[in-house]
C-alpha positions in Angstrom: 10.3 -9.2 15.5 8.0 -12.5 15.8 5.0 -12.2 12.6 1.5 -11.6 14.6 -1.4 -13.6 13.5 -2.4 -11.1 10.4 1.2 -11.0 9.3 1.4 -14.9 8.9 -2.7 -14.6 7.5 -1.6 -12.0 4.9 1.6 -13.6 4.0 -0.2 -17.0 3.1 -3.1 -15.1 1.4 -1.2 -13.2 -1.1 1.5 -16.4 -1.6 -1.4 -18.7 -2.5 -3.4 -16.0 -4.6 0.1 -15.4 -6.8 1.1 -19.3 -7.0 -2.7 -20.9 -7.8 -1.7 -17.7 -10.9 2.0 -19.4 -11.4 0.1 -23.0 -11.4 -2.2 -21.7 -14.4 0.7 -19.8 -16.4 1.8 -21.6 -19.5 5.3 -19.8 -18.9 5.3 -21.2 -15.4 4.4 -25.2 -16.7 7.8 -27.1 -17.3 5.5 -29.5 -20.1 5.3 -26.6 -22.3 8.7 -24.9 -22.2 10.3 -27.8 -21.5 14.3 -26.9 -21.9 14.1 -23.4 -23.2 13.0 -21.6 -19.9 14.2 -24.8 -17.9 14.4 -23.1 -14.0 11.9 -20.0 -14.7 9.2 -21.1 -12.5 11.9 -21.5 -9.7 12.5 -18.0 -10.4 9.0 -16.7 -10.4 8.3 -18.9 -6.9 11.4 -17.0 -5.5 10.0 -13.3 -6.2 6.3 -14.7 -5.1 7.9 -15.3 -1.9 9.7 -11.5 -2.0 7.2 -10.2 -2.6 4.8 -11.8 0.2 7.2 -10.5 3.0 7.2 -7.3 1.5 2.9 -7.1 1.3 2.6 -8.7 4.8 4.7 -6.9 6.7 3.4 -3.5 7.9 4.9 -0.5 7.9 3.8 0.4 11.1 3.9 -0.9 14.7 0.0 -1.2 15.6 -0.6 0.4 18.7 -0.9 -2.9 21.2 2.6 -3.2 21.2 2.9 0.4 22.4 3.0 1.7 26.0 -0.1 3.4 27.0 -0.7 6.7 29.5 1.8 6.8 31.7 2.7 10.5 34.1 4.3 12.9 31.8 7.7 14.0 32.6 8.3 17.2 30.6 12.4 16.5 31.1 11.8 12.8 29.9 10.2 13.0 26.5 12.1 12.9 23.5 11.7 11.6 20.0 12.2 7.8 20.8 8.7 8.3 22.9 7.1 8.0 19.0 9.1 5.5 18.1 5.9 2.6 18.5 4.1 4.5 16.1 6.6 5.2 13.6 7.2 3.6 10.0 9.0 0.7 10.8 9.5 0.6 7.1 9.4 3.4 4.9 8.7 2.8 0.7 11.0 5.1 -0.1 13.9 3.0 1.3 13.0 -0.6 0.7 13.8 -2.0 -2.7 10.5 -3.1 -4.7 10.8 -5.7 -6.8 7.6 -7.0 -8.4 6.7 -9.5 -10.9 2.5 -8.8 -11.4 0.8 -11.5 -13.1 -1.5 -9.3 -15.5 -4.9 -9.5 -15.6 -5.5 -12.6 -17.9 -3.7 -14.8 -15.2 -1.2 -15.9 -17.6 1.6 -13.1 -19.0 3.8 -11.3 -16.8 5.1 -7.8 -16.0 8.5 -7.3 -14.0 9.0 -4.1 -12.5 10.9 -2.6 -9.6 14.6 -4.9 -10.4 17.2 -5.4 -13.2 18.9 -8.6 -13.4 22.6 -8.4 -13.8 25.4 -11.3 -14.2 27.7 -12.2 -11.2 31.4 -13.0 -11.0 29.8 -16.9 -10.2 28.0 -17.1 -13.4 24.8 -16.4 -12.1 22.5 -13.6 -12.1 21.5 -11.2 -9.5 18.8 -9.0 -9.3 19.3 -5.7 -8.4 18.0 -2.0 -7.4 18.2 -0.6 -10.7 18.3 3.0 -8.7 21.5 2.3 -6.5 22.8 -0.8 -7.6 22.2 -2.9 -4.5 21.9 -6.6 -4.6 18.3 -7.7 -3.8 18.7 -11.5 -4.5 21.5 -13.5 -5.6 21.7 -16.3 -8.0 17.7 -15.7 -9.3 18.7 -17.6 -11.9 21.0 -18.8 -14.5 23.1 -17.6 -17.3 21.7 -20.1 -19.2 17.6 -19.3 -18.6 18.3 -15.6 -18.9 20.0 -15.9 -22.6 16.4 -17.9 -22.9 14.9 -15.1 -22.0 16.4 -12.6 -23.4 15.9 -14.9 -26.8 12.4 -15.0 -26.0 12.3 -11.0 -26.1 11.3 -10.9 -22.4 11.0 -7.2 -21.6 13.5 -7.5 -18.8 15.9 -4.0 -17.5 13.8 -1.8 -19.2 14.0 2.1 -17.8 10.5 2.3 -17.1 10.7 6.3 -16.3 11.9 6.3 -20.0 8.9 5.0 -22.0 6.7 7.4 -23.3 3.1 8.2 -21.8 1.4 5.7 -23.5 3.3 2.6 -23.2 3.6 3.7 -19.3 -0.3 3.5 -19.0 -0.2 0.3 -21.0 1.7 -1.4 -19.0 -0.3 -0.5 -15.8 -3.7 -1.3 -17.9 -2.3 -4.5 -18.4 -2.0 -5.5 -14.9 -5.3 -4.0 -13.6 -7.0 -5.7 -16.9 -8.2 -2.2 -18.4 -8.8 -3.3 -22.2 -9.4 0.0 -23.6 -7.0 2.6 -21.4 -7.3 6.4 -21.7 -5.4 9.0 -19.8 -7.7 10.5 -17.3 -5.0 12.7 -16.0 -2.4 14.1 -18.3 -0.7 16.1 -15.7 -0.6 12.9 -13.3 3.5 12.2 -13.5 3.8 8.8 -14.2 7.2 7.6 -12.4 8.1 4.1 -11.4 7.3 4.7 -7.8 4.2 6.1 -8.8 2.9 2.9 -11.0 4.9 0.8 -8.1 2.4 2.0 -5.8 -0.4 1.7 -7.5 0.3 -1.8 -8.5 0.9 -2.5 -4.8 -2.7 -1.4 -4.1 -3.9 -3.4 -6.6 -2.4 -6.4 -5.2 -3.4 -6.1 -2.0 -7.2 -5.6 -3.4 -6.9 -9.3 -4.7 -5.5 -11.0 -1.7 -7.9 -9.2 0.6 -4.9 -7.4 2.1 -5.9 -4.0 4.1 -4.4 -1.1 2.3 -3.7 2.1 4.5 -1.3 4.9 3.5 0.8 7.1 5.6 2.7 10.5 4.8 2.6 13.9 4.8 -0.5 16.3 4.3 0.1 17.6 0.2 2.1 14.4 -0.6 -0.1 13.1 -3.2 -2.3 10.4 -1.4 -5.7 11.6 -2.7 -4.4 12.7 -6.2 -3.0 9.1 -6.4 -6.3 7.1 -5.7 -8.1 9.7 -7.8 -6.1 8.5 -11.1 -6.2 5.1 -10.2 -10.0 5.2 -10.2 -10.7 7.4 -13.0 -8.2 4.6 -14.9 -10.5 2.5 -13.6 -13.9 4.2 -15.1 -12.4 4.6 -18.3 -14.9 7.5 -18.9 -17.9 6.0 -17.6 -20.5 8.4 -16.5 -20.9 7.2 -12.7 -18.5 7.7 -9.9 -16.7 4.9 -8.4 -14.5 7.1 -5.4 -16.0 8.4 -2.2 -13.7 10.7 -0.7 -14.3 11.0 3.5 -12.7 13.9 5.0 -12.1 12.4 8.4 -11.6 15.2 11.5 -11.5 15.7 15.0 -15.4 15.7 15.0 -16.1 12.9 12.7 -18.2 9.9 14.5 -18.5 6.7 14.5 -22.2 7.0 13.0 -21.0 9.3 10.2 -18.4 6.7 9.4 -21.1 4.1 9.2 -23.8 6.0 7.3 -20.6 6.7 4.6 -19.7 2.7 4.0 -23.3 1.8 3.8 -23.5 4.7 1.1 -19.9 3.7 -0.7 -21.9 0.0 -0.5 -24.6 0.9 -2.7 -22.9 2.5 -5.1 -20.4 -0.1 -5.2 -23.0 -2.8 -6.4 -24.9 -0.1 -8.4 -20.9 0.0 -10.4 -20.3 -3.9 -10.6 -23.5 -4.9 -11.7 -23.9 -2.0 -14.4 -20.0 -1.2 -14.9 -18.2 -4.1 -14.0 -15.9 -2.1 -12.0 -14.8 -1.8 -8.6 -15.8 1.4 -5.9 -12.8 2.8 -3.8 -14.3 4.6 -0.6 -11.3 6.4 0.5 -10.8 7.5 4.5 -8.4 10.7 4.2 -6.9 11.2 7.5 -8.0 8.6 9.5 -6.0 8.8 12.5 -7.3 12.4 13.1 -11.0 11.1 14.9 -11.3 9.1 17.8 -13.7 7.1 16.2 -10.9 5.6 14.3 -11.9 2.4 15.9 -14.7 1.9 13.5 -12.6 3.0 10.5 -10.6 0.0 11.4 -13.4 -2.6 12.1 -14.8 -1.7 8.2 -11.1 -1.8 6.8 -9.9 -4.8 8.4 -12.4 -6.7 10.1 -15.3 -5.9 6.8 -17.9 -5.5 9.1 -20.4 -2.7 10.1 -21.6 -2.8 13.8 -20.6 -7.0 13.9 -22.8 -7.2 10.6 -20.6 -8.4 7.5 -20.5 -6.2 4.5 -22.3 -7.7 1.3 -19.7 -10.3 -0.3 -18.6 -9.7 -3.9 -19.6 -6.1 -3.9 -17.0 -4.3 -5.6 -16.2 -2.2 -2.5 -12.8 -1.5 -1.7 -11.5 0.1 1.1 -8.5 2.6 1.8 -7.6 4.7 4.9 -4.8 7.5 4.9 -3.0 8.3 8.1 -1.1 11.2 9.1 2.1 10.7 10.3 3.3 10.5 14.3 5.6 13.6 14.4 6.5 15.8 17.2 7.0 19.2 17.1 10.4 20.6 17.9 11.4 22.1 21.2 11.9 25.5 20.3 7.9 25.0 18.0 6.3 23.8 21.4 8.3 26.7 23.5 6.7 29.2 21.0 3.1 27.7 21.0 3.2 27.1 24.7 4.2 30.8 25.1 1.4 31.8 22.8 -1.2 31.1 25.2 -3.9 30.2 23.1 -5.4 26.7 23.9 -3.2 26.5 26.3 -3.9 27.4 29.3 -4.0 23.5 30.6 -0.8 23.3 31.7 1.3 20.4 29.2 1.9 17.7 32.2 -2.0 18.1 33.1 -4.0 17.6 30.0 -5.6 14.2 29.7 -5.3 14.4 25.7 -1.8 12.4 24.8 -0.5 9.3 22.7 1.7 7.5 24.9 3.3 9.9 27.1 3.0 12.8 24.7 0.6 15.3 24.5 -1.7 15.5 21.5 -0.9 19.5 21.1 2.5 18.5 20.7 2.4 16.7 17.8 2.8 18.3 14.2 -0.5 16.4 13.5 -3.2 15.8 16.0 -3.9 12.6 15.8 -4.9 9.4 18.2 -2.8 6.1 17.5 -4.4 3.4 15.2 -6.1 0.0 16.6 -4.5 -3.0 17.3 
């Protein structure tokens, strides 16, 4: 599939954002290490460039290139009529491999690969959870004995550290000086911190950040400990949770940002941290629209939100599932809400009806 527009806009954001931090490394500056790590900033380029094809490419195909209403056909719909609002991509089955420039723009964290040597001589990186190959030849024998020399915290099982050096590591990244653990029964895994680290990222290149999956899958619990990281105990809020429905309007959605706004600049200028105002179910309002122009476009009715506020902005969808035949026979049978016949109602996504879907939800702007 050709990039669009954003694609090829989000891929050269977060490229330069992670090489103007490769330029300023002293690891990264072949003056200072010279022969020792001779081929390391080759190295880092390489994953910089992984890991803007993974950051710019979305997970989901937006609903322009989708058909729209067509006659229903009752005999005709099957699964594959989801298929242009499906995950294109899940997480769960694309390898992550990340090297995060921490906070002070200069040392590195590698998570998400292990490197391992080839039958060439070389050294691969892999998916330290099934062995794959992710990228040949990253490097060579010779600058990963440097490396290792050098103590460079490379393979490490990072579901193995304890508590503490987990959070470290994370505080690192987001620049947290004095961590605490604001949740103790928040499970720390490597797809967990992966996740988070990926939101973080995408904060600093300006990236939109929406989340799809299941209802209970930990979305909201997830933002939550990332912001009360964030707060380190400070006595102000910096979340704002909106519980988006079927009745939510696009006034309601304004009145929220313009509230997240203020607090946002009441937090950076007193706090010196950022505000999360956090959509939950986005997809479920028809107003969605203007959830959308806030997220992406940063504007409020055409007017620009204030610059350098501290705001960030995250949406949560629910995911495009239709029920199963024998689930829809049952509710149709049921009668209730249904006495518009399935073929009639003026209420679908694509060719499907809404009340056919797991969750009732209206497809997401182009």
């Amino acid at each position: 599939i050709d990039p669009s527009w954003s694609e090829l806009r989000n891929f050269a954001w977060f490229l330069n954002v992670q090489l103007k931090n490769c330029e300023s490394s002293v690891f990264c500056n072949p003056c200072f290490v010279q022969d020792t790590l001779q081929g390391f900033k080759n190295f880092v380029v390489t994953f910089m460039i992984l890991m803007a094809r993974d950051f710019a490419t979305p997970s989901l195909n937006i609903s322009d290139e989708s058909p729209g209403r067509q006659f229903f056909d009752m005999e005709g719909v099957t699964e594959e009529d989801l298929v242009p609002f499906r995950v294109r991509k899940k997480w769960e089955s694309e390898p992550h491999p990340y090297i995060f420039f921490n906070h002070d723009g200069i040392s590195m964290t590698f998570l998400g690969f292990h490197l391992q040597a080839n039958a060439n001589g070389g050294i691969d990186a892999i998916n330290p959870l099934n062995g794959d190959v992710i990228k040949r030849n990253v490097m060579s024998a010779q600058l990963y004995q440097g490396l290792v020399l050098q103590r460079v915290p490379f393979n490490i099982n990072f579901d193995e550290l304890r508590r503490d050096e987990k959070i470290a590591k994370l505080c690192m990244v987001l620049g947290i000086e004095w961590p605490i653990d604001p949740d103790e029964t928040y499970e720390l895994t490597t797809d967990n911190v992966l996740k988070i680290l990926a939101i973080e990222m995408r904060f600093r290149c300006g990236i939109p950040v929406v989340i799809m999956g299941e209802t209970g899958c930990g979305k909201t619990r997830l933002i939550k400990f990332l912001c009360e990281l964030r707060r380190c105990g400070a006595s102000t809020e910096n979340m704002t949770l909106v519980k988006v429905h079927g009745g939510t309007t696009t006034d309601a959605i304004y009145s929220k940002v313009r509230e997240a706004e203020q607090l946002a600049l009441k937090n950076k200028q007193l706090c010196q941290f950022d505000t999360i105002l956090f959509f939950d179910e986005a997809n479920t309002t028809a107003a969605v629209s203007s959830i959308k122009e806030v997220l992406c476009d940063r504007t409020v009715e055409g007017q620009p939100l204030t610059p350098n506020s501290g705001l960030q902005i995250i949406a949560a969808c629910n995911p495009y599932r239709k029920h199963t035949g024998k689930m829809i026979e049952r509710l149709e049978s049921a009668g209730l809400g249904y006495h518009v016949k399935a073929e009639d109602t003026q209420e679908k996504l694509g060719s499907i009806p809404l009340r056919q879907l797991v969750y009732r939800v209206h497809a997401l702007p182009p």
